[in-house]
N, CA, C and O of each residue as an XYZ file, in Angstrom:
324
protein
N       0.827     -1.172      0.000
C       0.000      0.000      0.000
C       0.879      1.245      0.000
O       1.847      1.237      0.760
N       0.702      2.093     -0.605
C       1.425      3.588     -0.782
C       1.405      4.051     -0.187
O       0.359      3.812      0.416
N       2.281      5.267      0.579
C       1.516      6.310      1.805
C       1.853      7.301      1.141
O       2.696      8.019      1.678
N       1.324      7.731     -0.293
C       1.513      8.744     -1.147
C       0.875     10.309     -0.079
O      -0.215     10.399      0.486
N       2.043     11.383     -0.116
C       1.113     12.611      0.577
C      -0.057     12.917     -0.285
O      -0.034     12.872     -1.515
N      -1.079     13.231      0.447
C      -2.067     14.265      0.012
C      -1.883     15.679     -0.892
O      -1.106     16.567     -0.542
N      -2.430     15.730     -1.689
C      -1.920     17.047     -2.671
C      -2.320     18.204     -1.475
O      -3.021     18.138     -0.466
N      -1.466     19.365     -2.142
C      -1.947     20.297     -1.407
C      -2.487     21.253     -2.682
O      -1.824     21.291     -3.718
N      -3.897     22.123     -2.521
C      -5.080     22.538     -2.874
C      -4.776     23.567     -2.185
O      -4.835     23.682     -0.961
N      -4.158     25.001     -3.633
C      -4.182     26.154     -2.565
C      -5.341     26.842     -3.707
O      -5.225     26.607     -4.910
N      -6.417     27.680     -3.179
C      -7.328     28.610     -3.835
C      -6.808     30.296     -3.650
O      -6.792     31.060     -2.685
N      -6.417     30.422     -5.055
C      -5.913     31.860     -4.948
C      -6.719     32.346     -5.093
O      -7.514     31.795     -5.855
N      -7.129     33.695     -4.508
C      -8.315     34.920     -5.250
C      -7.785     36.093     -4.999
O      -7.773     36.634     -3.893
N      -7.051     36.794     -6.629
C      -7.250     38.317     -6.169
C      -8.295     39.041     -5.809
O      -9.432     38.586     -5.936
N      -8.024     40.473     -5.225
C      -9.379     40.920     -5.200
C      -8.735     42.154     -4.993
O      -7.545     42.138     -4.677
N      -9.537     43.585     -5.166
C     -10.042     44.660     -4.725
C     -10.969     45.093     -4.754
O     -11.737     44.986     -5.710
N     -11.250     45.865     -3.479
C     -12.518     46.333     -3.101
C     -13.793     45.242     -3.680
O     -14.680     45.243     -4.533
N     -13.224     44.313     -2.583
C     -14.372     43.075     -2.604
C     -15.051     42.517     -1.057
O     -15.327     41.419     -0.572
N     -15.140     44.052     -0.593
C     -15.240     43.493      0.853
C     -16.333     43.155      1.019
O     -16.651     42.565      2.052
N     -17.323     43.472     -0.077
C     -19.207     43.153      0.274
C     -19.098     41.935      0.139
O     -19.532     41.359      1.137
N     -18.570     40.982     -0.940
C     -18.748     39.582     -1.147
C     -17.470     38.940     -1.207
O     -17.458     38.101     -2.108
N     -16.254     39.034     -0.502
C     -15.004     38.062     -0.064
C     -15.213     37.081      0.471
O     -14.943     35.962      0.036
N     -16.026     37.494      2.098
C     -16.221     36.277      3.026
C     -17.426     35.175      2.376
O     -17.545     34.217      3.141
N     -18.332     35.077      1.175
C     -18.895     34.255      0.840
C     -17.815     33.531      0.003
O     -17.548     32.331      0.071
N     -17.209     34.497     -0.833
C     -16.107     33.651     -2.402
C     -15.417     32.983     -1.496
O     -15.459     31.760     -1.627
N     -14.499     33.599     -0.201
C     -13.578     32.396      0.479
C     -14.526     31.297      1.536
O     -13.950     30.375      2.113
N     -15.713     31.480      1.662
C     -16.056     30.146      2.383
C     -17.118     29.484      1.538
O     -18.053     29.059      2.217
N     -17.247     29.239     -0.043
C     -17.725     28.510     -0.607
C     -16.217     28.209     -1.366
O     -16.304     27.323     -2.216
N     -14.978     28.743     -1.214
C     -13.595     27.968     -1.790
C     -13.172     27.080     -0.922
O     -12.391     26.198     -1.276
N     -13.612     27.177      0.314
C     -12.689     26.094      1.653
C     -12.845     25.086      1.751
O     -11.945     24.303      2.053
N     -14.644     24.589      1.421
C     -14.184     23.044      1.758
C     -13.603     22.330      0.241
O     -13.559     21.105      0.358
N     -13.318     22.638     -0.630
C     -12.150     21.966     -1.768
C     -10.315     22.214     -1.483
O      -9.408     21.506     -1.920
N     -10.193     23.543     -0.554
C      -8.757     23.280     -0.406
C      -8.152     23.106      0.744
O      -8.660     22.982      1.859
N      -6.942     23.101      0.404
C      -6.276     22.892      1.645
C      -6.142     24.112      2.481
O      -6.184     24.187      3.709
N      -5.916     25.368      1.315
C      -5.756     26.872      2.204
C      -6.471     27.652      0.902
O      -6.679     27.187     -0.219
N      -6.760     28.905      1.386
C      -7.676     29.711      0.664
C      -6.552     30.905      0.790
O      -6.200     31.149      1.944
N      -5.909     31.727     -0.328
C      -5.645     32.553     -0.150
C      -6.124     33.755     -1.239
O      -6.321     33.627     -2.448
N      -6.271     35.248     -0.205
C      -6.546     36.303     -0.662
C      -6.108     37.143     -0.791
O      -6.207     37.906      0.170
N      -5.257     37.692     -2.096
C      -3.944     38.301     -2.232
C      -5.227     40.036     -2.493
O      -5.624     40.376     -3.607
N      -5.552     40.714     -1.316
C      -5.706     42.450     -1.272
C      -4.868     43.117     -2.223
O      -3.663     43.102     -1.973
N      -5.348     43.839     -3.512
C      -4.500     44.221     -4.534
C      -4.360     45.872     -3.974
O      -4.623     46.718     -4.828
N      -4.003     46.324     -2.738
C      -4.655     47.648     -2.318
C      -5.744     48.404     -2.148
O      -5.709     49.595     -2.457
N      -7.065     47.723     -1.542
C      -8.632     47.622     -0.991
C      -7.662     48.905     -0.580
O      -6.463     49.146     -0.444
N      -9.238     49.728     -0.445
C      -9.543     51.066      0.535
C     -10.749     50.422      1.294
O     -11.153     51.049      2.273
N     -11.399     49.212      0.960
C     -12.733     48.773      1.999
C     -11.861     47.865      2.877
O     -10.658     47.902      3.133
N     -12.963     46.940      3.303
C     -12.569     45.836      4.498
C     -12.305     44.724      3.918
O     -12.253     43.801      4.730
N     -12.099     44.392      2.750
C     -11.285     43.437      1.975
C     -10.432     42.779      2.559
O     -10.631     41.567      2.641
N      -9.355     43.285      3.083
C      -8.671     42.039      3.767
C      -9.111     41.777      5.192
O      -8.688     40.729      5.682
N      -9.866     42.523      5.925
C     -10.737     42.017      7.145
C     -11.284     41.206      6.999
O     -11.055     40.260      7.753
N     -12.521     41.025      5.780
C     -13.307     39.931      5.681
C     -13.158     38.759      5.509
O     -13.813     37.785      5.881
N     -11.874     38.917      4.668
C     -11.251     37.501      4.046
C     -10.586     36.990      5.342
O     -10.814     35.808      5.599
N      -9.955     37.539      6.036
C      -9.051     36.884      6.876
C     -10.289     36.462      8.175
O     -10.021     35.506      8.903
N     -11.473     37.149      8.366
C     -12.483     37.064      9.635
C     -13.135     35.320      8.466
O     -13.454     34.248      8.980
N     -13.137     35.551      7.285
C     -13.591     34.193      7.127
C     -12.407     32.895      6.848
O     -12.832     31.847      6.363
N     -11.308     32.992      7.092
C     -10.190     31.977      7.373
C      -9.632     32.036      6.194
O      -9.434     30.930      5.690
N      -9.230     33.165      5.429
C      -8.351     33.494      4.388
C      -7.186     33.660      4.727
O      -7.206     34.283      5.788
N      -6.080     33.430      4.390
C      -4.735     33.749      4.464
C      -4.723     34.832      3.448
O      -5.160     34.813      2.298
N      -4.200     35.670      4.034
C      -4.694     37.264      3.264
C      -3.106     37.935      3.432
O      -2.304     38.162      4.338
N      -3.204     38.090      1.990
C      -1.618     38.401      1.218
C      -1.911     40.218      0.874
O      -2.588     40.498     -0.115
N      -1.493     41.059      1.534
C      -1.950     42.542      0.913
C      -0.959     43.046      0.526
O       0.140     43.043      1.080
N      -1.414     43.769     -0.968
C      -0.542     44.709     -1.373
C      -0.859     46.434     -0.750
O      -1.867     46.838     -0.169
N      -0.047     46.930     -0.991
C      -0.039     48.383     -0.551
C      -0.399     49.166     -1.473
O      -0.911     50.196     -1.034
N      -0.352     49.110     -2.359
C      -1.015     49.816     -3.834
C      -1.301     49.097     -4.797
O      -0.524     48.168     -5.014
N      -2.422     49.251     -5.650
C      -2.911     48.531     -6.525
C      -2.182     47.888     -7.884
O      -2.344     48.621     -8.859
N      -1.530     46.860     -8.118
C      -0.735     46.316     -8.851
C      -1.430     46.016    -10.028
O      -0.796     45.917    -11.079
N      -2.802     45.837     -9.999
C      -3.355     44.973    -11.150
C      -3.207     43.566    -10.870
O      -2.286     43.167    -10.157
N      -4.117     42.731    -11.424
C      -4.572     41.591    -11.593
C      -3.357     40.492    -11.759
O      -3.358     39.425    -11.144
N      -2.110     40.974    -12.857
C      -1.438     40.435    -12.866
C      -0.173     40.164    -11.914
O       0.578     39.190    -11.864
N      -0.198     41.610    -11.021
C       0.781     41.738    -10.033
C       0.159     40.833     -8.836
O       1.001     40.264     -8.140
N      -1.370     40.602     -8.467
C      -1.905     39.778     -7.575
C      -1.306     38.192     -7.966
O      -0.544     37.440     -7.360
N      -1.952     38.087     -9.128
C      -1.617     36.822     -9.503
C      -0.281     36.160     -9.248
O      -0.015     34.996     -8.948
N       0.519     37.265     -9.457
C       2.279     36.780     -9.095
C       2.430     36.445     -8.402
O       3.047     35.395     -8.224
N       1.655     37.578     -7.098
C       2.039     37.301     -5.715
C       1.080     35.516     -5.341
O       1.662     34.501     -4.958
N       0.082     35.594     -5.514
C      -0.449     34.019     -5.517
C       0.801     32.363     -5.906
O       0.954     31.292     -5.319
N       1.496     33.045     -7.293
C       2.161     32.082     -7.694
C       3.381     31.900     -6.305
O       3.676     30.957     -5.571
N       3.840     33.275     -6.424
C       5.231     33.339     -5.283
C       4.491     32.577     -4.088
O       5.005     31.654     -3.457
N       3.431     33.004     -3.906
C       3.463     32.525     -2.401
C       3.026     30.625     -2.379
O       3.149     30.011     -1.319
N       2.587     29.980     -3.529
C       2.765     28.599     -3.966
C       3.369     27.821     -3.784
O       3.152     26.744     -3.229
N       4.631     28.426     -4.421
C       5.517     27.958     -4.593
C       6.636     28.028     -3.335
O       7.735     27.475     -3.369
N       6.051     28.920     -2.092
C       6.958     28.768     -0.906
C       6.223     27.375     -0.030
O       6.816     26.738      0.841
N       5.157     27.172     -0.387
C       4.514     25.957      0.222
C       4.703     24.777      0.164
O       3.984     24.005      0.799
């Protein structure tokens, strides 16, 4: 019998100014992964409050990078896992 590890299942979601609907997107992503993360592309709302009050690992930028600068940060932080 194998004792192959378990994959690990990370759910990236950029976001800004997604504080009205974060805490639903990250707790209908949780029960498929292993960790839910929410890379804050520079929110002025409660964006990374919500995500992290609903068990997000919440990655914030300080100014708004764009979609693709979130995304990076998602890959970087992957790949430290």
């Amino acid at each position: 019998m194998s004792s192959a590890a378990q994959p690990t299942i990370i759910v990236g979601i950029p976001a800004f100014n997604e504080g009205e609907t974060i805490a639903a997107v990250v707790a209908g992503s949780a029960p498929y992964a292993t960790e839910v993360v929410v890379v804050d592309d520079g929110s002025s709302d409660l964006t990374s409050y919500r995500a992290l009050r609903a068990g997000a690992v919440v990655i914030r930028h300080t100014s708004n990078g764009g979609k693709g600068a979130a995304v990076a940060t998602l890959f970087r932080h992957a790949v430290q896992q």
